[in-house]
C-alpha positions, 0 to 999 in steps of 0.5 A: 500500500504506498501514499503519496505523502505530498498529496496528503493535506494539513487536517483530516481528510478520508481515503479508499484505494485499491492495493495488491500489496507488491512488496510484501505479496510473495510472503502472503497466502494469495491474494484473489483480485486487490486489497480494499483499503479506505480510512482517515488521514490528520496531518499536523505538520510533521506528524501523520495519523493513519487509520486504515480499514482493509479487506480482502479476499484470500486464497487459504487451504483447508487443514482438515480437508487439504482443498484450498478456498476463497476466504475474507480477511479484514481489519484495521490499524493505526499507523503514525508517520513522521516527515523526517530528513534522512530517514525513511522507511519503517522505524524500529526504535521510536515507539510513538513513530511506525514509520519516517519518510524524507519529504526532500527525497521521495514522497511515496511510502510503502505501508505494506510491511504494516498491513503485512503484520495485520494481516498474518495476525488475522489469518487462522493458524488453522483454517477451516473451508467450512465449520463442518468440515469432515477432512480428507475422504480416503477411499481404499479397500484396506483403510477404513475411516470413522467420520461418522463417529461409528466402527466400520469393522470389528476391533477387539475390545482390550490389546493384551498389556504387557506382564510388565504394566500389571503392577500400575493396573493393579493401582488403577483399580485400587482408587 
């Protein structure tokens, strides 16, 4: 997502814009057309507050099934850049300030890092393509899965234990 930073004017003003998220894209899951992004900008000399609203349409794949799908992910964040000479980019020890940008050297700000963090921070750790979701159909003469919860074949109801384990089975029985 870049700004122009000297298109932005003093006081507030609202935004909406279409991004892919170039730099950071190759690091996401897939991206489905573009990243819809609007909010609001205050600008006070130096200092820019950012609000941004993004969503977007991800290509995820199931953990349970292992077929991919669509999936929305949305959200928002705050964001403060500082027009500072001799610097730019992402800041790393100023904890009041995201981001520097050098109005006397380039006047365009790539937000992606941001929105990069948000959105990994939103994606499921373990999606699913739907709550119901039963997972990965086998079909195999030899391999029998339970999805509905009912044994398919006989199993024998106790394995014999090792003589060795009687002593703990014994204590088992005794609470």
């Amino acid at each position: 997502m870049i700004l122009k930073m000297r298109d932005i004017p003093e006081g507030h003003s609202d935004f909406s814009l279409e991004c892919d998220l170039g730099s950071v894209k190759d690091d996401l899951p897939p991206l489905c057309g573009t990243m819809h992004c609007e909010g609001d900008i205050n600008r006070l000399g130096a200092d820019i507050f950012i609000h941004i609203y993004y969503k977007g349409m991800f290509v995820l794949q199931c953990s349970r099934c292992l077929e991919n799908y669509n999936a929305p992910i949305s959200g928002e964040l705050e964001v403060t850049v500082k027009d500072a000479p001799g610097h730019h980019g992402k800041s790393g020890d100023d904890e009041l300030v995201d981001f520097y940008f050098d109005s006397t050297l380039n006047d365009e700000l790539d937000l992606s890092a941001a929105l990069f963090d948000e959105i990994m921070i939103e994606t499921p750790i373990m999606p699913l393509c739907r709550e119901n979701c039963k997972g990965v159909e086998i079909k195999d003469k030899d391999i029998i899965v339970d999805f509905d919860g009912a044994p398919k074949r006989d199993v024998p109801a106790e394995k014999e234990i090792d003589p060795r384990w009687e002593a703990l089975k014994k204590l088992k029985s005794n609470t």
